[in-house]
C-alpha positions in Angstrom: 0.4 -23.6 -18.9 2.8 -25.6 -16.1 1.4 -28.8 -17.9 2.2 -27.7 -21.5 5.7 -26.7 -20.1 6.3 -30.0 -18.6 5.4 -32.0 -21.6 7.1 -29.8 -23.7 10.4 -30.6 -21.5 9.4 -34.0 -21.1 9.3 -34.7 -24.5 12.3 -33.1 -25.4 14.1 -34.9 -23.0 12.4 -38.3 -24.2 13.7 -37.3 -27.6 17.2 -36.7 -26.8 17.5 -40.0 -25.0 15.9 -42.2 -27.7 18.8 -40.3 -30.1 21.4 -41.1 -27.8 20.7 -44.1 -27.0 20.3 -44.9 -30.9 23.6 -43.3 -31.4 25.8 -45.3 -29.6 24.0 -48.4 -30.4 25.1 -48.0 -34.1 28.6 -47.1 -32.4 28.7 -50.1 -30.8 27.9 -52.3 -33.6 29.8 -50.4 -36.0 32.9 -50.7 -33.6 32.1 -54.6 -32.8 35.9 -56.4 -34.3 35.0 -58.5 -37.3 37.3 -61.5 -37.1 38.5 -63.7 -39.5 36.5 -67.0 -39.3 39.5 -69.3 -41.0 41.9 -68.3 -38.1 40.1 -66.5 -35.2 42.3 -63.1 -35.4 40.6 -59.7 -35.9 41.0 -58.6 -39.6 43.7 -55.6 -38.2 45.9 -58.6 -36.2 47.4 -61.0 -37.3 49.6 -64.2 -35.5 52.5 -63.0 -34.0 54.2 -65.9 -34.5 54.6 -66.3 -37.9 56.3 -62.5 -38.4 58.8 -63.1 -35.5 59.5 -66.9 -36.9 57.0 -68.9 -35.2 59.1 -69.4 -32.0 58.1 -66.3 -30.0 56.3 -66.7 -26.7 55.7 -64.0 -24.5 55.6 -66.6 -21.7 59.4 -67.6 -22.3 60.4 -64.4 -22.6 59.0 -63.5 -18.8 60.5 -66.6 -17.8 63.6 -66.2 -19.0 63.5 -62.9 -17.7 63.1 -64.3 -14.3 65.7 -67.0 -14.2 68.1 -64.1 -15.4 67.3 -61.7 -12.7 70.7 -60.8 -10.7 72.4 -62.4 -13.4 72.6 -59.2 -15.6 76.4 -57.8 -15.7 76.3 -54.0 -16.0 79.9 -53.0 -16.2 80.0 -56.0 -18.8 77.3 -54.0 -20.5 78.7 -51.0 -20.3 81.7 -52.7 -21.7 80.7 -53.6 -24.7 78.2 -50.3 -25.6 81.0 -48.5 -25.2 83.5 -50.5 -27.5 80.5 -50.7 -30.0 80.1 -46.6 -29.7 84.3 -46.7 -30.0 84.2 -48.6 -33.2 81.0 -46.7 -34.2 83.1 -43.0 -34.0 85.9 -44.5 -35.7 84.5 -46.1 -38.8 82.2 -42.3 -39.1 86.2 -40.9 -38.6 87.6 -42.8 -41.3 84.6 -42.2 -44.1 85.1 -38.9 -43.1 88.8 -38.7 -44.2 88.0 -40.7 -47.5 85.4 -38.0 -48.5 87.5 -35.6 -47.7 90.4 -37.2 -49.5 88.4 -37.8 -52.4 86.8 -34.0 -52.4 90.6 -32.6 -52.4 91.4 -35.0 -55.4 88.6 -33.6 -57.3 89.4 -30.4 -56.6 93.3 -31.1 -57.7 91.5 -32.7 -61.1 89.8 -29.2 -61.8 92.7 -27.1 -61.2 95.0 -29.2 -63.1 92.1 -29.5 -66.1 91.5 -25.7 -66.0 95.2 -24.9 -66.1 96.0 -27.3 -69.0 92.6 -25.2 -70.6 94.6 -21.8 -69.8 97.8 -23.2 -71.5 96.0 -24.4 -75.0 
């Protein structure tokens, strides 16, 4: 009866490793990156270089980034995000006044148009 038991187990066991290990074999080779044989990339990449102009290097960006370390100018910074915000507030001020300006004008036009209705 032990033995039966233990096969049993055994074999079940057995079982449910061979499924597993068939499972993620056909995840692995269903997840394996097909590439594109005319230029190397991955079929969901593509060069970098030509969408940001062809002059983009990840190396001259870090090295520029560490010939301008201690160079950066915070207040100057500061400076000018703060007369960019200025300008930004007053442009949004002045649209403001024309919709308003222009919502009051239409408003005039109705009255005047339902008054000269009222008269006829």
């Amino acid at each position: 009866m032990m033995r039966n038991l233990t096969r049993i187990i055994l074999s079940l066991t057995l079982g449910l490793t061979m499924t597993l290990v068939n499972a993620l074999s056909s995840f692995a080779q269903s997840s394996t990156p097909s590439t594109d044989n005319n230029t190397g990339y991955q079929t969901n990449e593509q060069d970098s270089s030509s969408t940001l102009g062809g002059s983009f290097e990840p190396f001259d960006l870090i090295h520029n980034m560490n010939l301008n370390r201690g160079n950066f100018d915070v207040e100057a910074s500061n400076n000018h995000i703060n007369q960019e915000a200025n300008d930004f507030k007053a442009i949004q001020q002045q649209r403001l006044l024309e919709m308003l300006h222009q919502n009051n004008n239409s408003s005039e036009t109705n009255t005047v148009e339902e008054t000269q209705e009222t008269e006829i």
